[in-house]
C-alpha positions in Angstrom: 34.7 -37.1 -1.2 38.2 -35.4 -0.8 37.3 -32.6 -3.0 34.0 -31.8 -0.5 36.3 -32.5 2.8 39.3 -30.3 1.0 36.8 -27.3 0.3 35.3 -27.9 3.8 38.5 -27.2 5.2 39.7 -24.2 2.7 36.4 -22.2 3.8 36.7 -22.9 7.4 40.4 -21.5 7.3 39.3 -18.5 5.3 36.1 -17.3 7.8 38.7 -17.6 10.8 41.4 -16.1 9.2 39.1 -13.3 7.3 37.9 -12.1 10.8 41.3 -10.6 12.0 41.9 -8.7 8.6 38.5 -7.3 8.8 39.3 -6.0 12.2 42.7 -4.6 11.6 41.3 -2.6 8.5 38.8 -1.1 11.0 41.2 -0.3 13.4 43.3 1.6 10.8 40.5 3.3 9.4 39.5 4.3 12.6 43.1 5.5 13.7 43.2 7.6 10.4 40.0 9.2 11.2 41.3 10.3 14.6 44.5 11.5 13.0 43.2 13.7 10.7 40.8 15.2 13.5 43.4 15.9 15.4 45.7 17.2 12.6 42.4 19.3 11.6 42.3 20.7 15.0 45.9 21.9 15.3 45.5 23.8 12.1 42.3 25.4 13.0 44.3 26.3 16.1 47.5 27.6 14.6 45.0 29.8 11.2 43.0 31.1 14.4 44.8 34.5 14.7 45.9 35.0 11.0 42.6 36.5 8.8 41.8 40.0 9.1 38.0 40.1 8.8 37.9 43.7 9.6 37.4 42.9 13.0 39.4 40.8 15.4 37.8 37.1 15.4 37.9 34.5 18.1 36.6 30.8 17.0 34.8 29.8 20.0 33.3 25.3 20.5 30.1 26.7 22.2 29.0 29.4 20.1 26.1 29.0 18.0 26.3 31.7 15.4 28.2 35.7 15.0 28.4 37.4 18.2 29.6 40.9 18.3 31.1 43.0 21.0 30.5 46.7 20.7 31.7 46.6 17.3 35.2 45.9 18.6 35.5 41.7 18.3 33.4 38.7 17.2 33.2 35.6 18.7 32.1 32.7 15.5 31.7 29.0 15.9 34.7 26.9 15.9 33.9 25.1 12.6 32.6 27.8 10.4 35.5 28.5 7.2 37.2 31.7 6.8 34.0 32.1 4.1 31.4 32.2 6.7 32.8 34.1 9.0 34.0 36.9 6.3 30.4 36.9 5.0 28.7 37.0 8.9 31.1 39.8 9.2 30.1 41.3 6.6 26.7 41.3 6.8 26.6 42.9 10.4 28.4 45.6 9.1 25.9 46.1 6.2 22.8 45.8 8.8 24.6 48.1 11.3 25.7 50.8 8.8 21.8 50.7 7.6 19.9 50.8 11.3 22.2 52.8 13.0 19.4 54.4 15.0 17.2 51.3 15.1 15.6 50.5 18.5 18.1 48.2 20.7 21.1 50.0 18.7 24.1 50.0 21.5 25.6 52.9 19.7 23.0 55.7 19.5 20.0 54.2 22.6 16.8 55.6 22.7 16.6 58.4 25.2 
């Protein structure tokens, strides 16, 4: 009889007790997660201006994919790496340099 009113007791002070830790590990996983957003954010920031891809880049939140201006500057998403957007760059230039005179070509238009 004391053992079952002693374990009674020992589990009811556990589940009220367990309930605060639980939240408290949320909360910090939580505030981690929006730490290292944030952090991730400045840094994308601050790296914006550094590559040279040939071309000067701008990391834009709304664009979709590459976007080229005359051949002069590219506007890429904001969350591509420095991978994509050397590749993208890259491949314009390749399909540019092969179509120069291809129909909808800005440098050479149909007369």
């Amino acid at each position: 009889m004391f053992l079952a009113a002693a374990s009674s007791q020992h589990s009811h002070a556990a589940q009220t007790g367990g309930g605060l830790g639980t939240e408290l590990v949320y909360l910090v996983a939580i505030a981690a997660l929006v730490l290292w957003v944030v952090l991730y954010l400045i840094y994308r920031v601050v790296m914006t201006g550094r590559k040279d891809f040939g071309m000067p880049v701008r990391r834009r939140l709304l664009a979709i994919h590459l976007r080229v201006d005359r051949d002069q500057s590219a506007d890429v998403p904001f969350w591509w790496t420095d991978l994509q957007i050397q590749r993208a760059v890259r491949a314009h230039w390749r399909q540019t340099l092969r179509s120069p005179f291809a129909p909808g070509s800005e440098a050479h238009p149909a007369s």
